[in-house]
BALOBA-1460 file (C-alpha; in Angstrom, 3 decimals):
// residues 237
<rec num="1" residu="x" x="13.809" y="16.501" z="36.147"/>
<rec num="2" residu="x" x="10.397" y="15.187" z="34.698"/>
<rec num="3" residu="x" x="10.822" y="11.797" z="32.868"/>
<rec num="4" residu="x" x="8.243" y="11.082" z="30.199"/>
<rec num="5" residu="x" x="7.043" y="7.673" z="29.885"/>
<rec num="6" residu="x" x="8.503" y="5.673" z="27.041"/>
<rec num="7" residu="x" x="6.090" y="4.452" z="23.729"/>
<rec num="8" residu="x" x="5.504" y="0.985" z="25.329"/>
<rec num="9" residu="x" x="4.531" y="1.843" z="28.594"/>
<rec num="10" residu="x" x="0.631" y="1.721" z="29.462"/>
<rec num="11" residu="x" x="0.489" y="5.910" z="30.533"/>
<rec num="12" residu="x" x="1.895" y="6.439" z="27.137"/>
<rec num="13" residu="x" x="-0.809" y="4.400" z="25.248"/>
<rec num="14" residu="x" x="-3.302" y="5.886" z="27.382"/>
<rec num="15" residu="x" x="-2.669" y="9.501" z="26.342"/>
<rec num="16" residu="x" x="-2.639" y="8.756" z="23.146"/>
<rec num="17" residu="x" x="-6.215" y="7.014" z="23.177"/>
<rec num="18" residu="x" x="-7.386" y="10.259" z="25.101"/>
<rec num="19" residu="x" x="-5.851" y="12.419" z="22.688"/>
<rec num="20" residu="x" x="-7.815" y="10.900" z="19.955"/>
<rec num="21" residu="x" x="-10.876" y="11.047" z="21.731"/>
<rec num="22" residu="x" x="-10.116" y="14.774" z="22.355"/>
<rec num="23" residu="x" x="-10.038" y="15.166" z="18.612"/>
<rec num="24" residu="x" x="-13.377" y="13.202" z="18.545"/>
<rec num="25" residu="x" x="-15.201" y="14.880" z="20.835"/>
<rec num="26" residu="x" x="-13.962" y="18.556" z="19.627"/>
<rec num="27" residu="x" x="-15.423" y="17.450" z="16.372"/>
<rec num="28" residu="x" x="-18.624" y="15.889" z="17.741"/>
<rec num="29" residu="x" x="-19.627" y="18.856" z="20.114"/>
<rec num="30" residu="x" x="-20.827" y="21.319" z="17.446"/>
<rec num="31" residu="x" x="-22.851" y="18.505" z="15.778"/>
<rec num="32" residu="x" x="-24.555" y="17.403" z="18.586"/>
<rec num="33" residu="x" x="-26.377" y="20.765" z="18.169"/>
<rec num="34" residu="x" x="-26.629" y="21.357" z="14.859"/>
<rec num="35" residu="x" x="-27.767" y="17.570" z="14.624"/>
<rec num="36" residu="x" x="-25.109" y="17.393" z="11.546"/>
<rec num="37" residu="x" x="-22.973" y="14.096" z="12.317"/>
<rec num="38" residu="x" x="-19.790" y="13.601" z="10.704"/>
<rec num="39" residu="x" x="-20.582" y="9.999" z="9.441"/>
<rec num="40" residu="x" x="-23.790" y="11.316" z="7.831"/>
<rec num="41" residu="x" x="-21.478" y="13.360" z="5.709"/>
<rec num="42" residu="x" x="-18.941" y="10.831" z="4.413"/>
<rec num="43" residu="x" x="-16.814" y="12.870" z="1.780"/>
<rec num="44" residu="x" x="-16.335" y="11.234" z="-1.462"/>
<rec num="45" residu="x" x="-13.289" y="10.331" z="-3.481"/>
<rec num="46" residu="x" x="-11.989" y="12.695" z="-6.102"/>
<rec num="47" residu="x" x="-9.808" y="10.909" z="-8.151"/>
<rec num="48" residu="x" x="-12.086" y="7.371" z="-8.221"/>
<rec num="49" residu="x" x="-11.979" y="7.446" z="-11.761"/>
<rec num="50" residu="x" x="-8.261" y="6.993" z="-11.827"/>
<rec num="51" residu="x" x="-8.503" y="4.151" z="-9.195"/>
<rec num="52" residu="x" x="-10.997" y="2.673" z="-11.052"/>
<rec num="53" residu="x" x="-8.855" y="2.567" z="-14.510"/>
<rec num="54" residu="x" x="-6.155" y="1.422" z="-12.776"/>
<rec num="55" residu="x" x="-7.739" y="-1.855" z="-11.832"/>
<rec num="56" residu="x" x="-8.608" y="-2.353" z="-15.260"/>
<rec num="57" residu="x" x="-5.678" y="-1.382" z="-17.230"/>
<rec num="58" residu="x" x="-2.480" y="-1.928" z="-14.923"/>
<rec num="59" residu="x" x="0.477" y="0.433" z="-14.242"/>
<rec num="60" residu="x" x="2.578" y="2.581" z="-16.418"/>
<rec num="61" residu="x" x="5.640" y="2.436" z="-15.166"/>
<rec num="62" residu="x" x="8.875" y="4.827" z="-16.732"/>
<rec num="63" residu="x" x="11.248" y="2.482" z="-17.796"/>
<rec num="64" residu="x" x="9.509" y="-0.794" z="-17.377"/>
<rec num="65" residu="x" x="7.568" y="-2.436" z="-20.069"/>
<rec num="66" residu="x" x="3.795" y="-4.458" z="-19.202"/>
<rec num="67" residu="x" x="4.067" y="-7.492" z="-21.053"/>
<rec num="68" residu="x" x="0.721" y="-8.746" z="-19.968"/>
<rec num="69" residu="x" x="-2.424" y="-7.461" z="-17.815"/>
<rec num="70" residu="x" x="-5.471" y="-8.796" z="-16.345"/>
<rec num="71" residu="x" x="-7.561" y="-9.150" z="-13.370"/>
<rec num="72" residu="x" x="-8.223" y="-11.765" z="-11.022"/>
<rec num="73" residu="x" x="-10.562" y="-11.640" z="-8.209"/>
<rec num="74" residu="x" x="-9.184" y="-12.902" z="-5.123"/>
<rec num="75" residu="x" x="-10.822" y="-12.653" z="-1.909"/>
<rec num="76" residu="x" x="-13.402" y="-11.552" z="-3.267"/>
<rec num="77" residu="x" x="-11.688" y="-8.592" z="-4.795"/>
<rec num="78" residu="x" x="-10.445" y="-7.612" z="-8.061"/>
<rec num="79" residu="x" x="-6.493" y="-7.237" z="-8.569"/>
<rec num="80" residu="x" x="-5.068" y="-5.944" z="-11.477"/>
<rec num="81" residu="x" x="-2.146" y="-8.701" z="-12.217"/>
<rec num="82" residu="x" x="0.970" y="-7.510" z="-14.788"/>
<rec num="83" residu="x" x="4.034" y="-8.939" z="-15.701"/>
<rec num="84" residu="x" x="6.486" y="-6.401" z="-16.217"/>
<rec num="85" residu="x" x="10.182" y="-6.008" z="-17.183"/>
<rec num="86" residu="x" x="13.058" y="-3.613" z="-17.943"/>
<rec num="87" residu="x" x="12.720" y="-1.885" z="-21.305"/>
<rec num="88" residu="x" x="16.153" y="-3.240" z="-22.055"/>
<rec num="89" residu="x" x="15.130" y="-6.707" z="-21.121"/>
<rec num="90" residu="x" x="11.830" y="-6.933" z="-22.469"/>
<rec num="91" residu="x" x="12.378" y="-8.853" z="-25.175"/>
<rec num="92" residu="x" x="14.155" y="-11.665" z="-23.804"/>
<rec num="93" residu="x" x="11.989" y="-12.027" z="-20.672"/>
<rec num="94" residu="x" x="9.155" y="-14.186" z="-20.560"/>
<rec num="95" residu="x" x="5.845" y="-14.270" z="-18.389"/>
<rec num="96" residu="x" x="7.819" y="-17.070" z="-16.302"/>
<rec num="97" residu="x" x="10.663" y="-14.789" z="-15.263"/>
<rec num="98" residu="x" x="8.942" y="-11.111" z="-15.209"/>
<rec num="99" residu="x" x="8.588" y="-9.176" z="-12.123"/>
<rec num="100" residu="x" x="4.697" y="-9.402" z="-10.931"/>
<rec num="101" residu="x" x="2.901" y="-6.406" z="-10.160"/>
<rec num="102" residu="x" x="-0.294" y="-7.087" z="-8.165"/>
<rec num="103" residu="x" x="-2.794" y="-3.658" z="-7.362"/>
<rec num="104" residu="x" x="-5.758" y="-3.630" z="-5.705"/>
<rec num="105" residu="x" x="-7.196" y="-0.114" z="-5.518"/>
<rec num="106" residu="x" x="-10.123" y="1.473" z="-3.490"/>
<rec num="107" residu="x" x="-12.544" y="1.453" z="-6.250"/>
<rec num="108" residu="x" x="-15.660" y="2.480" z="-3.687"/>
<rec num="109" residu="x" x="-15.932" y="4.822" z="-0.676"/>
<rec num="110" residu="x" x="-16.597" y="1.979" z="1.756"/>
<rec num="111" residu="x" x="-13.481" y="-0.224" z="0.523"/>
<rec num="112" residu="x" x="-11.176" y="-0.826" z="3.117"/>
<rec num="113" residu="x" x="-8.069" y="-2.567" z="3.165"/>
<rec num="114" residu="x" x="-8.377" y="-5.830" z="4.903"/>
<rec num="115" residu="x" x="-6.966" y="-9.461" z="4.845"/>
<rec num="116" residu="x" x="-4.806" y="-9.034" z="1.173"/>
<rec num="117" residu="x" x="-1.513" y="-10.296" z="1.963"/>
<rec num="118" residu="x" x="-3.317" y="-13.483" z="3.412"/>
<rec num="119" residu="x" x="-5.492" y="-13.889" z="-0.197"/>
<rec num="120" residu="x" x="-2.545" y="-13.558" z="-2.429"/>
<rec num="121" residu="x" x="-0.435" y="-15.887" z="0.149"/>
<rec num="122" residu="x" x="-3.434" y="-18.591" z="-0.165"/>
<rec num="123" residu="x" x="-3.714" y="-18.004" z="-4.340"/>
<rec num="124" residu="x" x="-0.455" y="-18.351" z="-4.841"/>
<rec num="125" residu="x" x="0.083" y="-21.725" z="-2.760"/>
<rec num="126" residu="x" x="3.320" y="-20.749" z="-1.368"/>
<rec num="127" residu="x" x="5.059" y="-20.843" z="1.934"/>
<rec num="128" residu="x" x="6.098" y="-17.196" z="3.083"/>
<rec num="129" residu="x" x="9.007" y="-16.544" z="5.444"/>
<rec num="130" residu="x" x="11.986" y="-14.804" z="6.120"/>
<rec num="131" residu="x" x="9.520" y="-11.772" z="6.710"/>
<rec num="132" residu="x" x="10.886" y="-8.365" z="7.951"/>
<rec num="133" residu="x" x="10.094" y="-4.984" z="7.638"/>
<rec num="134" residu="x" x="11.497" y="-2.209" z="5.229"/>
<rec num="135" residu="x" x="11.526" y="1.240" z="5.050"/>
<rec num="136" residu="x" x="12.054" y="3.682" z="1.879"/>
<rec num="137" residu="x" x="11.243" y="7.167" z="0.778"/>
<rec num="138" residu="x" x="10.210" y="9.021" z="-2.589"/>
<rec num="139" residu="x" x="8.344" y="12.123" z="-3.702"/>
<rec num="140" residu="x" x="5.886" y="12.584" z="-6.743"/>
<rec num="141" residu="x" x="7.847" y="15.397" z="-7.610"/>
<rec num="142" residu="x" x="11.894" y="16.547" z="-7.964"/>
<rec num="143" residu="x" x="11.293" y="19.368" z="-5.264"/>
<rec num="144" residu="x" x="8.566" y="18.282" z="-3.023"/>
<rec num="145" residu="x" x="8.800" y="16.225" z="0.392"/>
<rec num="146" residu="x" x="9.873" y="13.119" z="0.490"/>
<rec num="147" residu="x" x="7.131" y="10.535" z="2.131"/>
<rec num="148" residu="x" x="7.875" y="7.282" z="3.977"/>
<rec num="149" residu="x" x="6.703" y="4.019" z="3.074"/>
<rec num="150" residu="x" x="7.389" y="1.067" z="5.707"/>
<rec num="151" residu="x" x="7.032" y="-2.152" z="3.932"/>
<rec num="152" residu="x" x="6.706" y="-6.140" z="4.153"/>
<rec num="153" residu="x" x="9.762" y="-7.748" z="2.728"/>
<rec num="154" residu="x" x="9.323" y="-11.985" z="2.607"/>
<rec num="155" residu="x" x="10.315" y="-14.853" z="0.588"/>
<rec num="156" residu="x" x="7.222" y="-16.748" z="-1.062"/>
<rec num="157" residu="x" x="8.294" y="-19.800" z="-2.348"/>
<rec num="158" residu="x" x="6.734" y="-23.206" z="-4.197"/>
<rec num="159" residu="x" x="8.089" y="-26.228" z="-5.791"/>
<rec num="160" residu="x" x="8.398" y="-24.538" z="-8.928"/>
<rec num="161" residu="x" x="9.028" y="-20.672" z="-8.304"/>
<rec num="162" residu="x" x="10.478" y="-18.468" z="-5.426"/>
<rec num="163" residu="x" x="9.420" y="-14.516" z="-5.533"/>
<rec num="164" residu="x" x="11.000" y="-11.905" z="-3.165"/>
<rec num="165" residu="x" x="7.882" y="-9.828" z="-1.958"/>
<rec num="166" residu="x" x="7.418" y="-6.511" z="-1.333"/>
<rec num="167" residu="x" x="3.876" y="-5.524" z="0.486"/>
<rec num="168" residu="x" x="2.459" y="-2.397" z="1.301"/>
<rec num="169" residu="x" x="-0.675" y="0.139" z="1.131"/>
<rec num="170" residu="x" x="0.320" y="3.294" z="-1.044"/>
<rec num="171" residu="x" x="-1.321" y="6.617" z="-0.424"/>
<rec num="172" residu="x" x="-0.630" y="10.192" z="-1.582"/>
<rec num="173" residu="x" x="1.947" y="11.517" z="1.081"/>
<rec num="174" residu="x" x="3.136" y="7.217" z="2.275"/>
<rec num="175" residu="x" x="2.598" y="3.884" z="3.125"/>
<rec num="176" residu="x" x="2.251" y="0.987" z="5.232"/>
<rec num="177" residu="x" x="2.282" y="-2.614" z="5.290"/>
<rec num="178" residu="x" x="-0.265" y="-2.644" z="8.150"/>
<rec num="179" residu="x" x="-3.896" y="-1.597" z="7.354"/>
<rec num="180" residu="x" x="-4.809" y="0.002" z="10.776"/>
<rec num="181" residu="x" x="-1.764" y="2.751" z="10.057"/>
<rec num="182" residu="x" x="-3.776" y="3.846" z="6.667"/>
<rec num="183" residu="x" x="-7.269" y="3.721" z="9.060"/>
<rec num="184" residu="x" x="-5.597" y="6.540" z="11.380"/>
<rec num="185" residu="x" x="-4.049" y="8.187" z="8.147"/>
<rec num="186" residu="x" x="-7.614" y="8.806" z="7.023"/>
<rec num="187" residu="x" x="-9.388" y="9.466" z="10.220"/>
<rec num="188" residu="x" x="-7.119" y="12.490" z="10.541"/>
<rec num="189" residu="x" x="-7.760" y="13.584" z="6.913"/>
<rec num="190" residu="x" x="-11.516" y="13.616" z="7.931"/>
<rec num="191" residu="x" x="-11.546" y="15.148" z="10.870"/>
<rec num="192" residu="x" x="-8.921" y="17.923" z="9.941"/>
<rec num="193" residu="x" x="-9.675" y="18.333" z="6.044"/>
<rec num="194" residu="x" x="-13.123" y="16.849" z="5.542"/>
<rec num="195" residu="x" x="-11.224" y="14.424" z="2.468"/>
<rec num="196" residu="x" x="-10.588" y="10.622" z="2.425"/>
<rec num="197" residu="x" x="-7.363" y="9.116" z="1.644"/>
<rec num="198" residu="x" x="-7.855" y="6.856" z="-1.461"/>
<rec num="199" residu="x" x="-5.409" y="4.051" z="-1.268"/>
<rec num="200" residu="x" x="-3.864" y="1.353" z="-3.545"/>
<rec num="201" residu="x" x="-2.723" y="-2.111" z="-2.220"/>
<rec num="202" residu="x" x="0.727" y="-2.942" z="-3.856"/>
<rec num="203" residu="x" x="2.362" y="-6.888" z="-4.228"/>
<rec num="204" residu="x" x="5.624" y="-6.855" z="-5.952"/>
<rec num="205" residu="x" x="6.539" y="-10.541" z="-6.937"/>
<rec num="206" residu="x" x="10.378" y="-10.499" z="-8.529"/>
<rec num="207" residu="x" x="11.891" y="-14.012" z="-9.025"/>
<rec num="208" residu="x" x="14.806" y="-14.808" z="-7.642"/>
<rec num="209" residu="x" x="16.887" y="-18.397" z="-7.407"/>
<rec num="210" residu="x" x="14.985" y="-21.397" z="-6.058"/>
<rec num="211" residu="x" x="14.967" y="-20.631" z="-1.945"/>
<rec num="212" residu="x" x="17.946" y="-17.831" z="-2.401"/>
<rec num="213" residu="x" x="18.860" y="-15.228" z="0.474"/>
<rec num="214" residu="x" x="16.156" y="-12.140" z="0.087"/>
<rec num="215" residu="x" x="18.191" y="-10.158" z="1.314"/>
<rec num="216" residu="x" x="20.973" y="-9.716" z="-1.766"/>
<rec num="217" residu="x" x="17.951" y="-8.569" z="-3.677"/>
<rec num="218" residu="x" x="16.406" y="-6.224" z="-1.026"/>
<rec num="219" residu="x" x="18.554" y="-2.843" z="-3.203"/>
<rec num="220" residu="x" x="16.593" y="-3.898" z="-6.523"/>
<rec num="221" residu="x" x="13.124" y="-4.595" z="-4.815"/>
<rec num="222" residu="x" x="13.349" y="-1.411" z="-2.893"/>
<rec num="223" residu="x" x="14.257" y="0.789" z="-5.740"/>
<rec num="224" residu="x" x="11.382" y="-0.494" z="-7.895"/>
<rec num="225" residu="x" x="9.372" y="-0.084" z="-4.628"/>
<rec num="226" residu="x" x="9.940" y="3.516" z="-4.795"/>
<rec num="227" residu="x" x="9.361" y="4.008" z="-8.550"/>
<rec num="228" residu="x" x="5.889" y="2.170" z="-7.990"/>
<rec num="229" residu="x" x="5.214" y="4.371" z="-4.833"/>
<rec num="230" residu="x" x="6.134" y="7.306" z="-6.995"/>
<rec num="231" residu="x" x="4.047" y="6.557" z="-10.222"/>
<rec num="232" residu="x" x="0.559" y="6.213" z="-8.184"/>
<rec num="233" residu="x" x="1.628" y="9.226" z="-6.101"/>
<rec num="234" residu="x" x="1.835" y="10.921" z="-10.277"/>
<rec num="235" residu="x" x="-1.227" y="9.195" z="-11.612"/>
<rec num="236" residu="x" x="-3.577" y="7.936" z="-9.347"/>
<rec num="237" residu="x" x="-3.273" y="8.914" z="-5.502"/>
């Protein structure tokens, strides 16, 4: 019987590079005569308006209450910052023990996600560890498909505070911690659908006990994970 090679071996990387470049060049054929080159043509974003407002105004989440918003530019981009709580809590929590919600959305066709998690890690002074990755899955709506998001999960922690951290880029149908996955995710959408795939950078800060174990607070993180995943999938993806 025929064995196929396995994901890490170097035949199996290698037909995947050709099958991209099969894609490429079935797309690239036709324009060569017609002198029409896909990258001459960049489609636009539909919903940059949203994205846009987002950055400015912050998150509305259902059953969480913003108890401040702003922006601060780090790495030379803007982030929407907003401290956030339970509506059952919100009066009795304060900016020093709200969750943080950090977003930095495409706001221009040529914005691409890049070196984030490094700029917040060097803004917010802390040392990051205990780093691993997490998976979870929600839909926009009560019927539809459920989409995967694979996350960063790490304790950031200072002298004074320590955060568990949830990372990841959110589009309309997933996510990923690792830029290069949303770079494929919108290649594709190009090639087959002539659209971009508007994404929305997503740092979830909750504190936690001064250098406590991440992982008895993964259930909470995850779950408000989804419900962020969820709202931009709603209102702004």
């Amino acid at each position: 019987m025929l064995s196929l090679p396995s994901r890490s071996s170097p035949w199996f990387k290698a037909a995947i590079v050709l099958f991209m470049l099969a894609i490429a060049a079935i797309t690239a054929i036709p324009n060569y005569f017609t002198g029409q080159w896909v990258w001459q043509r960049v489609p636009g974003i539909e919903n940059l308006e949203q994205l846009k407002t987002l950055q400015q105004k912050g998150l509305m989440i259902p059953g969480w209450e913003s108890l401040d918003q702003g922006i601060w530019e780090m790495g030379g981009h803007k982030w929407s910052v907003q401290a956030i709580a339970p509506q059952a809590d919100a009066e009795t929590t304060t900016l020093q023990t709200a969750t943080i919600l950090m977003l930095r959305p495409q706001t221009r066709i040529k914005d691409l996600p890049q070196v984030d998690w490094v700029d917040i890690n060097g803004t917010q002074r802390w040392t990051a560890d205990s780093l691993r990755s997490v998976k979870f899955s929600t839909s926009a709506l009560q019927d539809a498909p459920a989409v995967e998001v694979q996350a960063r999960f790490l304790r950031g922690w200072s002298q004074n505070r320590t955060y568990a951290v949830l990372q990841w880029y959110a589009w309309a149908d997933g996510g990923h911690s690792a830029p290069s996955r949303w770079f494929w995710v919108d290649q594709w959408g190009q090639l087959r659908d002539r659209r971009r795939v508007p994404w929305v950078a997503v740092s979830l800060l909750v504190p936690i006990e001064p250098l406590g174990d991440i992982t008895t607070h993964q259930t909470q993180i995850e779950a408000l994970g989804q419900l962020v995943q969820t709202t931009l999938m709603q209102t702004a993806l």
